[in-house]
GUBAVO-823903 format. One line per 5 residues: number of its first residue (from 1); their letters; for each residue x, y, z of N, C-alpha, C. Coordinates in pm, 1 decimal. Example, Ala and Ser with C-alpha at 12.3 -4.5 7.8 and 13.67 -1.06 7.14 Angstrom:
<sites>
1 = as = 1319.0,-569.0,780.0,1230.0,-450.0,780.0,1320.0,-330.0,780.0; 1285.0,-225.0,708.0,1367.0,-106.0,714.0,1290.0,3.0,787.0
</sites>
This chain:
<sites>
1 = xxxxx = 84.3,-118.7,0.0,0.0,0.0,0.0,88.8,125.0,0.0; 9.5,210.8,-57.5,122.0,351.7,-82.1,141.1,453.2,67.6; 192.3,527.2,30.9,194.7,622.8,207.1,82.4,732.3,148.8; 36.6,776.7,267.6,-62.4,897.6,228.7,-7.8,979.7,195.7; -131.7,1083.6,119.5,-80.0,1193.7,5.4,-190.4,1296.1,103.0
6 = xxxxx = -120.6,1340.0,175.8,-240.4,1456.1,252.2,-257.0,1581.0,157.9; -377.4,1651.6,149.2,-422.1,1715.2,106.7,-286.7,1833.2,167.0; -328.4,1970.0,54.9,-244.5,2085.2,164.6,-273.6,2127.2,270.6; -414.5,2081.1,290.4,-486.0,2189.4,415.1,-390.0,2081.8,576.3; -368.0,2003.4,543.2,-269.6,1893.1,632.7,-133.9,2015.9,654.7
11 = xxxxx = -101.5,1996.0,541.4,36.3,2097.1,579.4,29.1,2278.3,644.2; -99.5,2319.8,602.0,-126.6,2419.4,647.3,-151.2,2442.6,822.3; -213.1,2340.0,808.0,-314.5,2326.3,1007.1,-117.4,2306.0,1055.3; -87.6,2180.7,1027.2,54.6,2147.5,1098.1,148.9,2265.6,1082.6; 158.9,2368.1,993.2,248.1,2470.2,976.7,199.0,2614.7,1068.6
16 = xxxxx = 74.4,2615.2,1065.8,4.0,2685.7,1150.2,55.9,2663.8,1345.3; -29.3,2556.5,1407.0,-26.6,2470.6,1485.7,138.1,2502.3,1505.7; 221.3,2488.6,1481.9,398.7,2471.6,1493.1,453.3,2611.3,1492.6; 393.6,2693.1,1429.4,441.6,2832.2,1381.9,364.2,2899.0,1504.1; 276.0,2894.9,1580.7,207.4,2994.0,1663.1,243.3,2882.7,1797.1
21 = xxxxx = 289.0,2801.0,1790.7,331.5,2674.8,1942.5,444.5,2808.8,1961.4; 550.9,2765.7,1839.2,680.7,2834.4,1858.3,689.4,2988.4,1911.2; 625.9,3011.9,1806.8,594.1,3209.3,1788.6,560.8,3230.6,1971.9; 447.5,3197.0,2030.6,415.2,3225.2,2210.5,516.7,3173.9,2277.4; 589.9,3046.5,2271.2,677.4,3010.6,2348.6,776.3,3084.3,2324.0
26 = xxxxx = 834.1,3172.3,2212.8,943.5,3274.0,2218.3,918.3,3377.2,2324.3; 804.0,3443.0,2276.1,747.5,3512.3,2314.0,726.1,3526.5,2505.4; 667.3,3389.4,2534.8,699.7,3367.7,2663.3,863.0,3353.1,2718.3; 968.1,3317.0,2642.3,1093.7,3339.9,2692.5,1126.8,3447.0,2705.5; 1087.7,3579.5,2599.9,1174.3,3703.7,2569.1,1097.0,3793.5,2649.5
31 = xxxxx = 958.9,3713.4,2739.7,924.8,3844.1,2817.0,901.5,3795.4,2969.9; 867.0,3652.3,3005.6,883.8,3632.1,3133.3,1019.5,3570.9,3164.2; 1099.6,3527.8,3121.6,1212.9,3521.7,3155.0,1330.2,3402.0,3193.0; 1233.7,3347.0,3256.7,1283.3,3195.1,3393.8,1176.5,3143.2,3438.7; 1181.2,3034.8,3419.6,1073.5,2963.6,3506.1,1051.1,2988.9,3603.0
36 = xxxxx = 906.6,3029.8,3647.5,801.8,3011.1,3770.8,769.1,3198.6,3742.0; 857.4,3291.2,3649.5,817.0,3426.2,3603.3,656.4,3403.9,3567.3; 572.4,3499.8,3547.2,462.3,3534.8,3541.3,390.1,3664.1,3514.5; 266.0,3633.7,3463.9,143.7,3779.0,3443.2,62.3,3769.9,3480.2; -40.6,3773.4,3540.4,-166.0,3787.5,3564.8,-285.0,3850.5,3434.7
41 = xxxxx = -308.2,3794.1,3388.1,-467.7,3786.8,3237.1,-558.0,3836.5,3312.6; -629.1,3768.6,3357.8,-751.5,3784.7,3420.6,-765.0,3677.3,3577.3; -742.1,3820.3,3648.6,-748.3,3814.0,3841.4,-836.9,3682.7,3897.2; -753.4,3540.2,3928.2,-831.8,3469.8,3997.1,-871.6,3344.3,3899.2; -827.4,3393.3,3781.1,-912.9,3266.9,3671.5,-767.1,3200.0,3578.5
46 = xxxxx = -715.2,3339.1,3502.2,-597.6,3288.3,3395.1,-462.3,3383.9,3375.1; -388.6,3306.9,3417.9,-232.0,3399.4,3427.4,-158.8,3324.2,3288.0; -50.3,3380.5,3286.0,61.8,3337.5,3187.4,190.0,3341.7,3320.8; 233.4,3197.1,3289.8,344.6,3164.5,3379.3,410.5,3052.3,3287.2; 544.3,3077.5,3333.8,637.9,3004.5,3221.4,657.4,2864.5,3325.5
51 = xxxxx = 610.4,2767.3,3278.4,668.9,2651.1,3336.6,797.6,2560.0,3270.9; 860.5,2507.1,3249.0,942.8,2397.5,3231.6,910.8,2273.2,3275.0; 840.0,2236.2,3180.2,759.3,2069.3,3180.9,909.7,1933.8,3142.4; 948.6,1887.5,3226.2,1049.0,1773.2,3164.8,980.0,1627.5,3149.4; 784.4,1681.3,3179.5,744.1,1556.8,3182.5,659.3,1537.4,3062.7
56 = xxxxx = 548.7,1494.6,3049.8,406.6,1483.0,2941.8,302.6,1525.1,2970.7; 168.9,1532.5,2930.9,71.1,1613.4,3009.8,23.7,1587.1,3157.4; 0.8,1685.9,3204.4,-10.3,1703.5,3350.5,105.4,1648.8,3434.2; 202.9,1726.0,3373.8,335.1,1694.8,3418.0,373.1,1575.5,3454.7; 322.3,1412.3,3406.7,364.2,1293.0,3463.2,495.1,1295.4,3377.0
61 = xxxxx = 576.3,1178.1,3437.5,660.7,1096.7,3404.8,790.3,1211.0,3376.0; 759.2,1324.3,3487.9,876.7,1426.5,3500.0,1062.8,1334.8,3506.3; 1154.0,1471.3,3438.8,1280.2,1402.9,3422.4,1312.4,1288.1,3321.3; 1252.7,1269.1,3276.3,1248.3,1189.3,3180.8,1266.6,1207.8,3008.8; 1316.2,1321.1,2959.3,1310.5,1413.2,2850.6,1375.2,1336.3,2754.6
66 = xxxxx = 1483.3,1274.0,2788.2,1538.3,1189.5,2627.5,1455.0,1068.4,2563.3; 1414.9,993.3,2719.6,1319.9,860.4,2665.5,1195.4,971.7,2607.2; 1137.4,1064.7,2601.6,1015.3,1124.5,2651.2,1038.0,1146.9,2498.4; 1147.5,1197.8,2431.6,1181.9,1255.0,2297.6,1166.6,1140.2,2225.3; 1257.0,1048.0,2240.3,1230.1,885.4,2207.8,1090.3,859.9,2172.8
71 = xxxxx = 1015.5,813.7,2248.2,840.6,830.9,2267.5,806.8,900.3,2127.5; 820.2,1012.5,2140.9,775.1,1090.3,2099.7,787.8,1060.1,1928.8; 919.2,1051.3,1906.3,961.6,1016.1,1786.2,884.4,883.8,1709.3; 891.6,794.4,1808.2,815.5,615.8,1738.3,710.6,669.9,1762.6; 582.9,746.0,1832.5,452.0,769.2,1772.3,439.0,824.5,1663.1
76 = xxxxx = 505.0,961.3,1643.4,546.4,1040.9,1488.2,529.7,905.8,1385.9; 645.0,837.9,1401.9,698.1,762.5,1290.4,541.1,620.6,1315.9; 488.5,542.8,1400.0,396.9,491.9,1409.0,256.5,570.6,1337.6; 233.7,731.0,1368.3,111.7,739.2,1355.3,136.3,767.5,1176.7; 280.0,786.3,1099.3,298.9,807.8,989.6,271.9,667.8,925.1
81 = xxxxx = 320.1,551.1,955.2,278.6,424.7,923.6,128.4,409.3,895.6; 47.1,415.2,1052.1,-85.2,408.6,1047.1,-173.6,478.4,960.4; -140.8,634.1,935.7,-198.8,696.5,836.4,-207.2,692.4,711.1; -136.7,532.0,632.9,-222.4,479.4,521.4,-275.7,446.6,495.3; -378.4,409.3,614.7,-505.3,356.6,650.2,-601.9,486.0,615.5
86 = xxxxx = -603.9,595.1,692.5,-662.6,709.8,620.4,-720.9,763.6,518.2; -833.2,837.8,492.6,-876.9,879.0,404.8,-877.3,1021.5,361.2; -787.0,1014.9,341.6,-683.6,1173.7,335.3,-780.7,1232.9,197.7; -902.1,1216.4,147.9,-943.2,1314.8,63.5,-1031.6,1403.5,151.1; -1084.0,1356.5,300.6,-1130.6,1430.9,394.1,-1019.1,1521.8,464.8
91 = xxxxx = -1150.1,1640.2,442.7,-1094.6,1773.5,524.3,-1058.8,1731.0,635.8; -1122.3,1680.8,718.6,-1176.3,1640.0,846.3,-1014.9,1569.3,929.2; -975.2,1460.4,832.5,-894.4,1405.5,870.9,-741.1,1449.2,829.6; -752.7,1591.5,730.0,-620.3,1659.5,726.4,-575.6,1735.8,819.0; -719.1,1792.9,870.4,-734.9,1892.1,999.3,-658.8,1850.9,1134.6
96 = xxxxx = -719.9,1715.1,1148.4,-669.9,1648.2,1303.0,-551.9,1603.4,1307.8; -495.6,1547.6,1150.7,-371.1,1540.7,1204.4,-254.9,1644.6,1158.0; -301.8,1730.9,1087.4,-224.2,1850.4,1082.9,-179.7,1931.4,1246.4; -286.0,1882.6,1293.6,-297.3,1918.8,1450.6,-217.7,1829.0,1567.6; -205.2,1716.4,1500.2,-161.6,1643.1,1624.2,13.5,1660.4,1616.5
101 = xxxxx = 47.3,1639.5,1480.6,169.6,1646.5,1390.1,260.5,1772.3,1416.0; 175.2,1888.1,1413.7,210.6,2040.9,1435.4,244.8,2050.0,1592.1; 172.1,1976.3,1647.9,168.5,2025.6,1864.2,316.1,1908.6,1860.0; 281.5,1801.8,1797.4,381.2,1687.7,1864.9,539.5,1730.1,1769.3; 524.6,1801.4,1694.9,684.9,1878.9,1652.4,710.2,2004.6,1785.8
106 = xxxxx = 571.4,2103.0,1743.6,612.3,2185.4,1858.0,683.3,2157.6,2015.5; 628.1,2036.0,2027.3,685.4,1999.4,2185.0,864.2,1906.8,2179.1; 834.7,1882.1,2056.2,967.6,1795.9,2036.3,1087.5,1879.3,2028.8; 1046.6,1991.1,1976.3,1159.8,2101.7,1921.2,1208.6,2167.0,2065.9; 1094.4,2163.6,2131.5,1154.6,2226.0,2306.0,1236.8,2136.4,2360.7
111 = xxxxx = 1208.6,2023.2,2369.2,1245.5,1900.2,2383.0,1385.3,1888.9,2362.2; 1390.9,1890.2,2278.0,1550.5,1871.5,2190.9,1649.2,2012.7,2185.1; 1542.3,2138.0,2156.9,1643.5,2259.4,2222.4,1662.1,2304.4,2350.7; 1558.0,2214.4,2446.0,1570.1,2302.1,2607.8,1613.7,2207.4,2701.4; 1552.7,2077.9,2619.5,1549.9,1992.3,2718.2,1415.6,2000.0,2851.7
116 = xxxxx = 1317.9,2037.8,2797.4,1207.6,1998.5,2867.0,1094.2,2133.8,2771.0; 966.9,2086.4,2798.2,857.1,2163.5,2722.7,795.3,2299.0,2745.5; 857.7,2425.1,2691.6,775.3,2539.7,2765.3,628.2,2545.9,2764.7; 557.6,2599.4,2910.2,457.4,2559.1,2897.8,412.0,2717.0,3010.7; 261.4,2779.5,2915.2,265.2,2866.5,3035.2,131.4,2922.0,3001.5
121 = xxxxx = 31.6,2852.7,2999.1,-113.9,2865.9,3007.1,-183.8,2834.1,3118.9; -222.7,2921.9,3207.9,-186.5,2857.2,3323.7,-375.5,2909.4,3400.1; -449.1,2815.9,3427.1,-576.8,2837.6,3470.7,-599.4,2776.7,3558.6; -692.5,2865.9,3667.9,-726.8,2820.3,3807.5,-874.5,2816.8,3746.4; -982.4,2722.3,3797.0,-1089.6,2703.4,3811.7,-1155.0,2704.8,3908.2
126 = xxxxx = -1095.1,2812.8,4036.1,-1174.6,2811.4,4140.0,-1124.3,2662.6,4216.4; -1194.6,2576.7,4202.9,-1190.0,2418.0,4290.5,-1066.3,2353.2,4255.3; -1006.1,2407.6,4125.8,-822.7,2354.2,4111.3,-808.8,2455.0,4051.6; -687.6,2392.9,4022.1,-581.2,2464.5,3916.5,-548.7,2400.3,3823.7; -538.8,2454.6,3678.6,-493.2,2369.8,3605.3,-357.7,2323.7,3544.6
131 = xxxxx = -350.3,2182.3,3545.4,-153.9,2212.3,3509.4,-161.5,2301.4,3391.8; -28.0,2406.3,3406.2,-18.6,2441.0,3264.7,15.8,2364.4,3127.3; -35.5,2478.5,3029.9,25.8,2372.9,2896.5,51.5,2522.6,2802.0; 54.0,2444.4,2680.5,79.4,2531.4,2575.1,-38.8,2536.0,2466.9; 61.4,2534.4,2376.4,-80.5,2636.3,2193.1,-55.3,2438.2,2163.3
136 = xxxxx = 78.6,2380.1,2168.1,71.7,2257.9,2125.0,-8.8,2123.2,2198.8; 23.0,2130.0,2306.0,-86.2,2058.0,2408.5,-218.2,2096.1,2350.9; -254.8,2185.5,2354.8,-396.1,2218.9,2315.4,-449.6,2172.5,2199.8; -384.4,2183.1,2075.8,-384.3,2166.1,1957.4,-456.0,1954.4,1978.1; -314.8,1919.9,2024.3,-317.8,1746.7,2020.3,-401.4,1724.9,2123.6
141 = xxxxx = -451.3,1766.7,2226.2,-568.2,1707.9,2312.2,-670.2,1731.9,2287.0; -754.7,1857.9,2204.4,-862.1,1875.5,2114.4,-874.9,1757.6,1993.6; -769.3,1746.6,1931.1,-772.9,1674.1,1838.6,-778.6,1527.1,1878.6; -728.3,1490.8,2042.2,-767.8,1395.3,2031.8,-927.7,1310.3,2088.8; -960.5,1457.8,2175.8,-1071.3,1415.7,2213.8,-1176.7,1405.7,2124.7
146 = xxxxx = -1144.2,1542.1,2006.1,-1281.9,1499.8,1905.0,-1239.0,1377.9,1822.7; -1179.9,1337.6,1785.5,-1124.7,1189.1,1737.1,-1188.9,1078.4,1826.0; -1208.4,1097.6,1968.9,-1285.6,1009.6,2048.7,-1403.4,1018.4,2040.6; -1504.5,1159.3,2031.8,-1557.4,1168.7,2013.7,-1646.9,1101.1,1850.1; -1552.6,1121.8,1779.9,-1575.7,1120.3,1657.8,-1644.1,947.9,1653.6
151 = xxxxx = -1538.4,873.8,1718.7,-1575.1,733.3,1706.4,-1698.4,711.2,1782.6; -1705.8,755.5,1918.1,-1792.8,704.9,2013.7,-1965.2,746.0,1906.4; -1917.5,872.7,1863.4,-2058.4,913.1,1791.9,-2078.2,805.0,1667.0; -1995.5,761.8,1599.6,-2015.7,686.7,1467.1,-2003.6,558.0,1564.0; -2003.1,463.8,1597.1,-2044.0,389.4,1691.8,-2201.3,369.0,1701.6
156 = xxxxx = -2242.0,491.5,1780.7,-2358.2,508.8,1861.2,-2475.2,506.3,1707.7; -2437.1,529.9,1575.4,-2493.0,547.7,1433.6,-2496.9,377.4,1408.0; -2391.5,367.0,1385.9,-2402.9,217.7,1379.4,-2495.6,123.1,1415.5; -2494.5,122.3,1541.9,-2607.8,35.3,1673.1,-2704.3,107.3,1630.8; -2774.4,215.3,1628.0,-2908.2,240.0,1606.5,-2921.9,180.4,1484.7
161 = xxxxx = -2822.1,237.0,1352.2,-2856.8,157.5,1179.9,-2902.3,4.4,1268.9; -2795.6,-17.8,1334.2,-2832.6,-185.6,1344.9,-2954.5,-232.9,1402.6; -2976.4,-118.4,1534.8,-3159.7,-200.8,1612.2,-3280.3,-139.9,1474.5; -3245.0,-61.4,1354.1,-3379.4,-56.2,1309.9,-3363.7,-128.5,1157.9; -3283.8,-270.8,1185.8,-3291.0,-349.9,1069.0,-3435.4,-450.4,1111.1
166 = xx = -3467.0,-486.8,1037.0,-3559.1,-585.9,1073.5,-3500.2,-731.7,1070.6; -3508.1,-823.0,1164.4,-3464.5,-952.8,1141.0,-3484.3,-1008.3,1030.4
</sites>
């Protein structure tokens, strides 16, 4: 079987997604400074604070940055395998992984130039706090929840097609 031929809008979302990860995380270096620096957004709800993540989301599996890069690399190269399965003439599916592709370079590139992930989106919800993240976290956990979504709903299509067959 051949490798996928993604549409451009694939290269666009991932060039996007990578270009605005990078672009804020400069941005957060050249103006807060050092980790645990900070702003205050809006009093009580959402600050900008520069963290240094050496772990994965919600900071697990901290210290760990070369295996973590490692990781990182065999999903790249796995989800590039898997995606000849794909039906890359959908928008739909250039979108999500232009998205996942774009966050999971963005974090790799910190990775490999910092040695751990800048991260500085930083929201209290009143009853917690949220770990911080970034434009790339965001990007690949949207994308992957509607991807869950996506199935659980085509699923749930399925079983109904199926209870209104007649025996």
């Amino acid at each position: 079987m051949a490798f996928p031929r993604p549409l451009p809008w694939f290269y666009a979302v991932a060039a996007v997604v990578l270009a605005s990860d990078q672009w804020t995380k400069s941005w957060i270096w050249s103006h807060l400074t050092h980790p645990g620096a900070g702003r205050t957004v809006i009093p009580g709800f959402f600050d900008l604070t520069f963290v240094s993540n050496t772990g994965i989301a919600f900071g697990l599996f901290q210290s760990r940055n070369g295996l973590l890069a490692l990781v990182v690399i065999a999903i790249l190269a796995a989800g590039f395998w898997v995606s000849r399965e794909l039906d890359w003439r959908k928008f739909e599916v250039n979108l999500l992984a232009g998205c996942v592709v774009g966050g999971a370079l963005g974090n790799l590139i910190d990775r490999l130039r910092f040695g751990y992930v800048v991260d500085f989106l930083d929201f209290n919800l009143g009853f917690m706090r949220w770990p911080a993240f970034n434009i790339a976290d965001a990007a690949i956990s949207c994308s992957v929840v509607w991807i869950l979504v996506r199935i659980l709903w085509d699923d749930f299509l399925e079983r109904k097609k199926a209870d209104r067959k007649p025996d």
